[in-house]
C-alpha positions as CSV (number, residue, x, y, z in Angstrom):
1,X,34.0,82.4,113.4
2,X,37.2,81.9,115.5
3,X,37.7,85.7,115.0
4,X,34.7,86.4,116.1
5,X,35.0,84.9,119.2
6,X,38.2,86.0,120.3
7,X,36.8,89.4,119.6
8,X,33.7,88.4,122.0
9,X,36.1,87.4,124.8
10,X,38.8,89.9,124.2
11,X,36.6,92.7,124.0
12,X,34.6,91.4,126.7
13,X,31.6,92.2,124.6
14,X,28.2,91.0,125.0
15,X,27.9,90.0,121.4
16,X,29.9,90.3,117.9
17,X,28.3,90.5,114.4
18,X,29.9,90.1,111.5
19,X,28.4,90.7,108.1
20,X,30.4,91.1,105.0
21,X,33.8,92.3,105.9
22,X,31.7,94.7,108.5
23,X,32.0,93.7,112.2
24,X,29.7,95.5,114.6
25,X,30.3,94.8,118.9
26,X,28.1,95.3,121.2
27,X,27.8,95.4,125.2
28,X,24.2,95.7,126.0
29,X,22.6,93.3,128.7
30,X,19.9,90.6,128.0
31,X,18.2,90.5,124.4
32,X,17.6,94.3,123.9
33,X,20.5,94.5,121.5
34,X,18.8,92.1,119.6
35,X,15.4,92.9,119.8
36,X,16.7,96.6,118.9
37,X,18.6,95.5,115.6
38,X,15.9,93.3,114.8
39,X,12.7,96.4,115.2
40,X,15.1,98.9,113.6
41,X,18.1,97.7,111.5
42,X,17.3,94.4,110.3
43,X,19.9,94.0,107.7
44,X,22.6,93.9,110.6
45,X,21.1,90.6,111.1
46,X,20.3,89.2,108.0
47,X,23.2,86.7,106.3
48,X,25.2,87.5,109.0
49,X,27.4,85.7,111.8
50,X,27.2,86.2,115.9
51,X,29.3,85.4,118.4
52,X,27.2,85.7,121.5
53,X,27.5,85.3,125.5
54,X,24.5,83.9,125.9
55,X,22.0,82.6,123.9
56,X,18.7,81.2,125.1
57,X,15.3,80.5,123.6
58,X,14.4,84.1,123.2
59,X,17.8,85.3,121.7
60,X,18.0,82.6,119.4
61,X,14.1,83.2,118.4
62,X,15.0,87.2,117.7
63,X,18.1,85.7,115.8
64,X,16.0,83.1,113.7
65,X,13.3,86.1,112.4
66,X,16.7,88.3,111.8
67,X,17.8,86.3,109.5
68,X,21.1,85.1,110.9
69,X,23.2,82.7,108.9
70,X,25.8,81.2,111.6
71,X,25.7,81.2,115.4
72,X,28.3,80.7,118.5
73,X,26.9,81.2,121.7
74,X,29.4,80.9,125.7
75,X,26.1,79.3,127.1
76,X,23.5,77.9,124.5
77,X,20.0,76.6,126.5
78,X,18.9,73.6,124.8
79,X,15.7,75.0,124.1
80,X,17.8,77.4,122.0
81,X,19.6,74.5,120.2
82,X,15.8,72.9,119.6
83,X,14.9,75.7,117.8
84,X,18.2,77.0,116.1
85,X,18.7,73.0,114.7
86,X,14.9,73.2,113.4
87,X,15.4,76.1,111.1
88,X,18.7,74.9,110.0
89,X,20.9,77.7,111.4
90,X,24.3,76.0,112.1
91,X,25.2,76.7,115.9
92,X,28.3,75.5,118.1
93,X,28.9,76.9,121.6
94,X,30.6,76.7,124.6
95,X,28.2,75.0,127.2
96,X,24.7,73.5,126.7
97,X,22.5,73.9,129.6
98,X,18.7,73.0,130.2
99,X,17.7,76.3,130.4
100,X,19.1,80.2,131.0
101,X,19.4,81.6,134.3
102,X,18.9,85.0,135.8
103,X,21.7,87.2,136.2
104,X,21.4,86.7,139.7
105,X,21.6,83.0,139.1
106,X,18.5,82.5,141.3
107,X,15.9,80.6,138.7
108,X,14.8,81.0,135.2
109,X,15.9,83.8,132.6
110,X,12.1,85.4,132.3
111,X,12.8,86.0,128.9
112,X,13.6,81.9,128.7
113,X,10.4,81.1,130.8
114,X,8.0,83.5,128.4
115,X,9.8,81.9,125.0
116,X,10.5,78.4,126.1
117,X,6.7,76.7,125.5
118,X,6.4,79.1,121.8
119,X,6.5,76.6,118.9
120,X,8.0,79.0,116.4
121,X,10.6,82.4,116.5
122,X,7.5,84.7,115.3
123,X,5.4,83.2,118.2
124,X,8.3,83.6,120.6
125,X,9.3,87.3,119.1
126,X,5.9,88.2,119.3
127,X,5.3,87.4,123.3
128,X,9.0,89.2,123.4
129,X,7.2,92.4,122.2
130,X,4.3,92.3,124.0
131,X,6.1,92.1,127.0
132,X,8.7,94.7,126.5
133,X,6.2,96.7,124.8
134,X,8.3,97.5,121.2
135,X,6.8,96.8,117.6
């Protein structure tokens, strides 16, 4: 995982993926590079390992229903760490806070505020889609 993180930061990526021997960066904003993977090229996700800026509820619910295997997150809501702990998925990270913020830093993440009162990653994933409006 140390690779992968030094990756994260070097590269200044959004998030790293590793499956295999097969490492995959990416620099999109939010949780549409994980929503995307998840709708159209789930096996990316599945048995794999992330090294991710940010990681709230609704990243770590599109993470749980891709199958991931091992999870480091910059910033890890605890919401997140709630849910990643009940399905088992091993997570460490560089700070733990209550909850995500907007980018602008001015209140809630929406994505955290739609996600963070689902009691399962399907219930959360599904709200995610609805919203965004992708299957």
């Amino acid at each position: 995982m140390e690779d992968l993180i030094r990756i994260l930061h070097e590269g200044h990526h959004s998030c790293v993926i590793r499956k295999g021997t097969e490492i995959k960066t990416y620099e999109g904003k939010g949780i549409l590079d994980l929503l995307t993977l998840l709708n159209n090229n789930k096996e990316t996700l599945q048995g794999a390992e992330i090294a991710d800026k940010v990681v709230g509820k609704a990243a770590a619910s599109l993470l749980v229903m891709g199958g991931i295997r091992k999870i480091y997150a910059d910033l890890l809501s605890q919401s997140a760490s709630n849910l990643l702990q009940q399905e088992g998925i091993p997570v460490t990270y560089g700070t733990l806070v209550p909850f995500i913020k907007r980018m602008d830093f001015t209140d809630i993440c929406p994505m955290e505020a739609l996600t963070l009162d689902a009691t399962t990653a399907e219930e959360a994933v599904n709200r995610i889609r609805k919203k965004i409006g992708t299957n």
